[in-house]
KEZAFI-810272 format. One record per residue (C-alpha): residue in one letter; z, y, x. Coordinates in steps of 0.02 Angstrom, whole numbers, padded with zeros to 5 digits, always signed. Each point is the difference from the previous one (the first is absolute). Example, Ala and Ser with C-alpha at 12.3 -4.5 7.8 and 13.67 -1.06 7.14 Angstrom:
residues 2
A+00390-00225+00615 S-00033+00172+00069 
END
This chain:
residues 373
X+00000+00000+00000 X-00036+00170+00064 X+00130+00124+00002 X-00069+00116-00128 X+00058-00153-00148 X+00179+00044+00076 X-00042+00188-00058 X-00035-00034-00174 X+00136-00143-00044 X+00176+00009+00002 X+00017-00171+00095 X-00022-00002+00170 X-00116-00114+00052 X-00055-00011+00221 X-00146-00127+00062 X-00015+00009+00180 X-00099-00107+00150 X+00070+00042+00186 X-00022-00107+00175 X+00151-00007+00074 X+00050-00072+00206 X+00169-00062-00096 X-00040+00023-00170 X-00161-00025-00125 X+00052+00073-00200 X-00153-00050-00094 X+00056+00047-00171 X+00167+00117-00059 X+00039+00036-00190 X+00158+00101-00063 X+00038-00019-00179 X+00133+00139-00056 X+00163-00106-00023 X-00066-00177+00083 X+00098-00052+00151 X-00143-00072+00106 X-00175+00010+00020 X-00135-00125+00105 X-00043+00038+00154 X-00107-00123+00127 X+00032+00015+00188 X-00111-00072+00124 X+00073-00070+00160 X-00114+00021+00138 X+00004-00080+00173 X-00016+00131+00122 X-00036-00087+00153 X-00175-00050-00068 X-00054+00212-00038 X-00080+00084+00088 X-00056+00172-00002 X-00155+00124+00055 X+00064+00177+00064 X-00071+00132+00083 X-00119+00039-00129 X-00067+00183-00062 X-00129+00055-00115 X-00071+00181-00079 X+00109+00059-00139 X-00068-00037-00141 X+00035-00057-00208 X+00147-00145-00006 X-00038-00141-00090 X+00097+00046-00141 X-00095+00144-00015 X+00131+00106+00032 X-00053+00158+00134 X+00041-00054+00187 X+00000+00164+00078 X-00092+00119+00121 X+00050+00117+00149 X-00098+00148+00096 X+00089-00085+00130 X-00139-00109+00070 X+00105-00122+00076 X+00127-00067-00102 X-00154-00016-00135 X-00063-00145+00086 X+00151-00105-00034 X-00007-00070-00183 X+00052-00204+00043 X-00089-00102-00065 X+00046-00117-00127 X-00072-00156+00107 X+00136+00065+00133 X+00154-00063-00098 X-00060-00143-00074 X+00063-00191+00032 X-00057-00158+00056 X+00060-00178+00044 X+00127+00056-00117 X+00081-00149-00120 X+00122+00021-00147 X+00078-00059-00148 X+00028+00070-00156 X+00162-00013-00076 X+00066+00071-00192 X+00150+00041-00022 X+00102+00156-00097 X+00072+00150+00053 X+00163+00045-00056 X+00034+00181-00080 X+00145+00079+00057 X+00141+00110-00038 X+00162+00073+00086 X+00113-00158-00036 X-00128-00102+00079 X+00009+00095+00169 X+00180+00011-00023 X+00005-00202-00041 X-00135-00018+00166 X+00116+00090+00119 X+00152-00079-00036 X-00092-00197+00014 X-00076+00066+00170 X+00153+00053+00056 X+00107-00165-00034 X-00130-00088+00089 X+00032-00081+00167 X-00132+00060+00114 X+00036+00171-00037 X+00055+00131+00123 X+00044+00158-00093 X+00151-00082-00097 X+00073+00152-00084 X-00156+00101-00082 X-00187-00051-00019 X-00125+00132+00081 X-00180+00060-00076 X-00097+00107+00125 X-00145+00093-00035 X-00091+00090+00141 X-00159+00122+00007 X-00069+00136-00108 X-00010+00063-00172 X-00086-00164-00066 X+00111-00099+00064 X+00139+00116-00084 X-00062-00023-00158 X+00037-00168+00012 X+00189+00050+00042 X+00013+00111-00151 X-00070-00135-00099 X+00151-00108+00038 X+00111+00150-00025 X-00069+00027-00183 X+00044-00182-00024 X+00168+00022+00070 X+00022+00159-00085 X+00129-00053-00125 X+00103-00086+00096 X+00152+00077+00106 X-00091+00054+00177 X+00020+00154+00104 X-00113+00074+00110 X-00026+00114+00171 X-00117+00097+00077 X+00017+00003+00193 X-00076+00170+00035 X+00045+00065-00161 X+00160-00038+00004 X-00006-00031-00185 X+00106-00145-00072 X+00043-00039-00192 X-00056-00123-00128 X-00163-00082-00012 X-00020+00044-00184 X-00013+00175+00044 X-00135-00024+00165 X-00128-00132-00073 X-00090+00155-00104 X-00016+00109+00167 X-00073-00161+00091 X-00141-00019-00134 X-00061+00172+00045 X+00012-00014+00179 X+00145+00094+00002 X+00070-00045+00194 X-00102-00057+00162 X+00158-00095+00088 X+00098-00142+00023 X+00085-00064-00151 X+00131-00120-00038 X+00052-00073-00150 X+00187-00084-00009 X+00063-00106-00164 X+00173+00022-00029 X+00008-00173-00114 X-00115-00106+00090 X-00038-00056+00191 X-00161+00097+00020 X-00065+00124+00085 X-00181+00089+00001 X-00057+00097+00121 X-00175+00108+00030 X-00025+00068+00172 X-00154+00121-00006 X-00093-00039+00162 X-00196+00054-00062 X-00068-00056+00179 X+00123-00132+00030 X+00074+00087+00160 X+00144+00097-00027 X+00137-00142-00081 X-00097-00160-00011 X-00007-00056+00181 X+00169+00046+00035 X+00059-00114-00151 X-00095-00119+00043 X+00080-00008+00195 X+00162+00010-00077 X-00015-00135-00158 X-00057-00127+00159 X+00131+00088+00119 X+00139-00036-00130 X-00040-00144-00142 X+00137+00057-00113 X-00072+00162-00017 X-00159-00053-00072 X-00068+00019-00173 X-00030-00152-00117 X-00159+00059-00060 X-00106+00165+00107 X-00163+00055-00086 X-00134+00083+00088 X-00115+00118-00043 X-00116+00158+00100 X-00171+00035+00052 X-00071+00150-00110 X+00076+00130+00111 X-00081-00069+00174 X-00161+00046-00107 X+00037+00158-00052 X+00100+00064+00152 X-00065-00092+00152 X-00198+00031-00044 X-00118-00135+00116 X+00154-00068+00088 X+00075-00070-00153 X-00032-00158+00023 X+00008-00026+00167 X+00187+00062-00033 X+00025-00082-00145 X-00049-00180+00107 X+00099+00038+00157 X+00161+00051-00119 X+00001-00147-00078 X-00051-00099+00138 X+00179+00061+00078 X+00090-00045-00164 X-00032-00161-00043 X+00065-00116+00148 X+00164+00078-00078 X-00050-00012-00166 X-00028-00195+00033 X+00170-00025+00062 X+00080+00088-00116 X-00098-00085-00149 X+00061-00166+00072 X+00190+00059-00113 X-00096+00139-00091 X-00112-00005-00170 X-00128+00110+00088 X-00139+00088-00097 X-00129+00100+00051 X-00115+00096-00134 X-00181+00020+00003 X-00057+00195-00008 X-00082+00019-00188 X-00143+00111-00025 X+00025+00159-00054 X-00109+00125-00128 X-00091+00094+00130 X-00103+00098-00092 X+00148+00108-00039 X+00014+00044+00187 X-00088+00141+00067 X-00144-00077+00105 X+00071-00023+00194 X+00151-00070-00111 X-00111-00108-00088 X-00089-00082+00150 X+00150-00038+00083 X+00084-00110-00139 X-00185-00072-00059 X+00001-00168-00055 X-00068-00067+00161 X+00134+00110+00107 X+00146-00105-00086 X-00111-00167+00011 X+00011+00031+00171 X+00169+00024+00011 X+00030-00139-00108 X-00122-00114+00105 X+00104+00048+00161 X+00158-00043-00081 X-00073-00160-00063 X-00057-00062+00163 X+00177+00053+00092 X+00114-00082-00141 X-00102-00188+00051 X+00057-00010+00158 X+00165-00011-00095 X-00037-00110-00180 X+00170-00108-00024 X+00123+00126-00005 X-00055+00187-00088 X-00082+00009-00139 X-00154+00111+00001 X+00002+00084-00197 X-00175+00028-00045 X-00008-00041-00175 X+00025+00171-00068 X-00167+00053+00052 X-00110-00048-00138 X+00108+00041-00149 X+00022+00194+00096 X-00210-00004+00009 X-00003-00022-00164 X+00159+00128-00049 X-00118+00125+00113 X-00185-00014-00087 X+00125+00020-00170 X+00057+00142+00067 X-00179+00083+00054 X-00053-00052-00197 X+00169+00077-00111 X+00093+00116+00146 X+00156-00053-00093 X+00167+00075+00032 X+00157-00065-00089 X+00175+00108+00018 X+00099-00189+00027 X-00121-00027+00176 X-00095-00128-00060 X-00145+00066+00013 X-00025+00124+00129 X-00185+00046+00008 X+00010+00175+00071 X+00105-00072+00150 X-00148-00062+00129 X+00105-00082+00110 X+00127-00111-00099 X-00001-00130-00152 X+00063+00018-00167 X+00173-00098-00030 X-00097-00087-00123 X-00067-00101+00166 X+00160+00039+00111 X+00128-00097-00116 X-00118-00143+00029 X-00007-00016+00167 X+00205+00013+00002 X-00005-00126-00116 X-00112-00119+00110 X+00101+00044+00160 X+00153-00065-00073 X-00067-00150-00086 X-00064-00046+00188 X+00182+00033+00066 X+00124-00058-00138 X-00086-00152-00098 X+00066-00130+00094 X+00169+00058+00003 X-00002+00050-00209 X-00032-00198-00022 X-00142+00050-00156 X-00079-00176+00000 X-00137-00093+00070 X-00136+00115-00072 X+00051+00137+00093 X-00074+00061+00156 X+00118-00002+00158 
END
């Protein structure tokens, strides 16, 4: 179903395809008030793939049909990749159904305190969520805040200095309120959430990362990560050569940490460039962030046991984005957010928070066979 059904019925209905390293989700439906939908994930040797790189071509039409870009820059205009540059071969896989669990604040609550008993655990006394990189990956954060919103949770602001109750911060977060590290403490329950903004992955990730390893106990159960647009629109033709060598440094101590550690890194979506001004608009074309993306991709399998590489988002935000270019729809509870170029509407977001915890808490929630773990 495309997402313009979602626009004229008051049940929500999502049907999605994404390739995933880690994960393959085939098919997604939400029903309002149904517990679990069907998802199918694909489990994919990754020994057997390999991949083509150092591809480039003439910007051009993508083949959605959506605008690609163009620059007066000369250059950088030669560099549109290719779709033949990130395909797959001697790939093999297996499809398996299963459902995905919809939750809600007592689940998390009820998923921290089974993790927590358990005996390979080395946090005893709380249960740590970290999310690092930029705005994106923020939404994500205040997602899980608006689920948590109701229960009793206090917050901080480290160069704010702001503290109080979580009630009162989740409506700042949706509009973008503070660019800074935020932590989230429940006063009822052995959780903690925490958001470090790091856009280019520099300025708190690697030193977390060297002390997690440094210091086990320290470490968070589950660290989500998530950056790229702002290499494209800050760093010009050495984006990705930056973007490759910063990740190259990260993830020999991403791997050891993600031996303890749910680790999760996100896929950059697309974003609705033609609402950019035109150098904007080149720099975060479609085949910019497939580039990014393809980099990533080819990283992340030198490293396929142990962090997960979260891709599946990247169809259902394609389609959220050609909606967008069709109705421009703005809705004053976020979720739709058409006249924001660079983010997703919540309508996506509270998905995506819903599929990162069904990948960390289903098998401690003990939902039944049917359910993916």
């Amino acid at each position: 179903k495309h997402l313009e059904t979602i626009m004229k019925q008051p049940i929500y209905f999502v049907g999605f395809c994404a390739f995933s390293l880690m994960l393959y989700i085939s098919y997604m439906y939400s029903i309002e008030n149904n517990s679990a939908s069907k998802v199918m994930f694909k489990s994919v040797n990754h020994s057997q793939c390999e991949t083509q790189t150092g591809c480039f071509a003439h910007n051009s039409t993508s083949s959605t049909g959506r605008h690609v870009g163009s620059s007066t820059n000369g250059e950088w205009g030669r560099k549109a990749l290719l779709q033949s540059c990130y395909t797959y071969s001697n790939c093999t896989a297996t499809n398996i159904c299963c459902d995905l669990h919809t939750y809600t604040a007592a689940d998390i609550t009820k998923c921290a305190e089974v993790i927590l008993k358990s005996v390979d655990t080395m946090t005893p006394s709380r249960l740590s969520i970290v999310l690092v990189g930029d705005s994106r990956t923020r939404q994500i954060f205040t997602s899980l805040a608006h689920l948590l919103i109701d229960t009793n949770m206090t917050y901080s602001i480290e160069k704010e200095g702001k503290s109080g109750e979580l009630r009162d911060l989740v409506p700042l977060l949706f509009v973008f309120k503070y660019h800074d590290n935020i932590r989230l403490v429940s006063r009822d329950s052995p959780l903690n959430i925490t958001f470090y903004h790091d856009p280019l992955l520099e300025s708190w990730l690697p030193k977390l990362l060297k002390q997690w390893v440094a210091h086990p106990d320290t470490r968070p159960h589950l660290l989500q990560i998530g950056s790229g647009v702002h290499y494209l629109v800050f760093k010009g033709e050495k984006a990705f050569k930056m973007f490759s060598k910063k990740w190259s440094g990260l993830l020999p101590s991403l791997r050891a940490l993600a031996n303890n550690t749910h680790a999760i890194v996100k896929i950059v979506d697309h974003v609705l460039v033609e609402y950019h001004t035109p150098d904007y608009a080149f720099a975060l074309a479609d085949e910019s962030i497939n580039l990014l993306n393809s980099i990533l991709t080819s990283l992340l399998r030198q490293y396929p046991n142990n962090i997960l590489f979260w891709n599946s988002s990247m169809p259902l935000s394609d389609q959220y984005v050609d909606q967008c270019y069709k109705n421009k729809v703005t809705t004053k509870d976020h979720l739709w957010m058409c006249n924001d170029p660079m983010h997703l509407g919540y309508f996506l977001i509270h998905q995506f928070r819903n599929e990162m915890l069904n990948s960390f808490c289903n098998k401690y929630l003990q939902l039944g066979d049917t359910y993916c773990i």
